[in-house]
N, C-alpha and C positions, 0 to 999 in steps of 0.2 A: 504494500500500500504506500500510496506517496505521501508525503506530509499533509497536503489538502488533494481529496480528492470527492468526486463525487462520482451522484446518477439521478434519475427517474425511479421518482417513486409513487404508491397508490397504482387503483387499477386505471386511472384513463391518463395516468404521469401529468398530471396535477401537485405533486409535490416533489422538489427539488430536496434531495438528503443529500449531507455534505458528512465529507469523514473528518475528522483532521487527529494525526498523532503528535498531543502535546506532550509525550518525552522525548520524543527524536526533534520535533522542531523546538522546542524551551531553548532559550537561549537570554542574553544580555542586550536590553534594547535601549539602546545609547540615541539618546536622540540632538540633533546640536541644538545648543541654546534652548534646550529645559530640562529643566532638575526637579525631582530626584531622577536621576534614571529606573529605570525597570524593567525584572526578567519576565520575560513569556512569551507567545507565543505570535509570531505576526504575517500572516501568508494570503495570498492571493491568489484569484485561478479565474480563466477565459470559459466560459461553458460554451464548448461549440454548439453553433446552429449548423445547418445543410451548408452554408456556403463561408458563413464567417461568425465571430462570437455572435452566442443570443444573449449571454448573460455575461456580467463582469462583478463576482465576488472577492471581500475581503474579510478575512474573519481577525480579528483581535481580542487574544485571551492576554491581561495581566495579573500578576501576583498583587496585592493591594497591601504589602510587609513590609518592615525596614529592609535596607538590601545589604545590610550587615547579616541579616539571619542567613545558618544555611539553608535552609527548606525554604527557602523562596528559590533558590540556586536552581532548584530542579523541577518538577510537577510532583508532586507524592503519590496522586491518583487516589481518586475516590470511588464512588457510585451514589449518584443521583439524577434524579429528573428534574427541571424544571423548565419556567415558560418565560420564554425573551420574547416579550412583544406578545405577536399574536404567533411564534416560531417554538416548537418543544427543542429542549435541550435535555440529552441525556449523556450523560459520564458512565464509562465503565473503566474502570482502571486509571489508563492514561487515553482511552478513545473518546472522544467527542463527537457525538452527534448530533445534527440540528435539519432537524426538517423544516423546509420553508414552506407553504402552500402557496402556490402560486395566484390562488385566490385570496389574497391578501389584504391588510390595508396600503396600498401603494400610495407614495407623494409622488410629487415633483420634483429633480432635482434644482436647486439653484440657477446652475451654470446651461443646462441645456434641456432642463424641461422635460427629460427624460424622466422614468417611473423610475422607484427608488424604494428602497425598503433600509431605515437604517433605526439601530437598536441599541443601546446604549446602556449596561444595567450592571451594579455591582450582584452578581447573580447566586455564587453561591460560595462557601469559605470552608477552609480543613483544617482539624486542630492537628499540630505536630506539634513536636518536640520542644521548640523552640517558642512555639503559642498558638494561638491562630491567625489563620491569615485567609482574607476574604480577596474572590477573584472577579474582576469585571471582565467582563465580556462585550463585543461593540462586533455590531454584521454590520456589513455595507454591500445591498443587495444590489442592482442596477439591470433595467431594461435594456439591451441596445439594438433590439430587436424595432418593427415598427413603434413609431409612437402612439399608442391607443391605449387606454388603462386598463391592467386587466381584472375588471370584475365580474364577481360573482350574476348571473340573470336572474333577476327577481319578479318576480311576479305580483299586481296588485290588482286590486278588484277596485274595477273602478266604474260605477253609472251601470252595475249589473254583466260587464266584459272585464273580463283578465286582461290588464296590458303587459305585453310582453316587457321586461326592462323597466315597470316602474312608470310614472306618469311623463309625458312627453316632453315638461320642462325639466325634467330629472333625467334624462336617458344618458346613460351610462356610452352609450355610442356616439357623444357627441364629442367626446375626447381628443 
């Protein structure tokens, strides 16, 4: 397995699952001009489409300890579930998993208006030796696919007719 790696998941691949192995990538993440510095984990990956990227991920796991301790030095590896955003995160060991739904809440991005999923959460923390120590977690999910948002179809009842997508100043296709 590569350090980040993914696939298609669910039965109609609806959801993006991403791997990532945070003992082999944990490393010293030295950034210029900000302090403190800090170890963990920092990688990025192109999700091909048919002809060129559809998706552009970044996942960022940090230790949240003094960087004098040694157990920030490495990953310890736990086991738990939990929930970044509307995205489950599960640990087993030193593997991280996180499913994205591609029916998501997507934004905007800033710079080019493209669909965005980004997540930012002190998520979960492991007691060692040395004490404990809480890890953040930050996805930076990105469209680069057409520009259209990708939602969920909903259905509303409306004047006695089902409208397809919601009522027509609300249509989700107008993106």
């Amino acid at each position: 397995m590569d350090l980040l790696d993914w696939r298609y998941a669910g039965h109609q691949k609806d959801i993006i699952q991403l791997s990532a192995d945070l003992d082999r990538g944990w490393g010293h993440l030295e950034k210029k001009g900000r302090k403190p510095d800090y170890w963990g984990f920092d990688r990025q990956i192109y999700l091909p489409g048919k002809s060129e990227p559809e998706f552009w991920c970044h996942l960022y796991v940090v230790a949240l300890g003094p960087i004098t301790w040694e157990s920030v030095r490495t990953f310890p590896g736990t086991v738990c579930r939990c929930e970044l955003g509307y995205n489950s995160v599960s640990v087993n060991g030193s593997r991280m998993v996180v499913d994205i739904p591609l029916l998501n809440a997507w934004r905007p991005t800033n710079e080019s208006g493209r669909e965005r999923i980004f997540e930012n959460e002190p998520l979960f923390s492991i007691t060692t030796p040395d004490g404990v120590i809480r890890y953040r977690v930050q996805l930076w999910f990105v469209n680069l696919g057409p520009r259209h948002m990708l939602v969920k179809p909903e259905y509303e009842m409306g004047d006695g007719v089902a409208l397809v997508g919601g009522r027509p100043e609300s249509n989700p296709r107008k993106f």
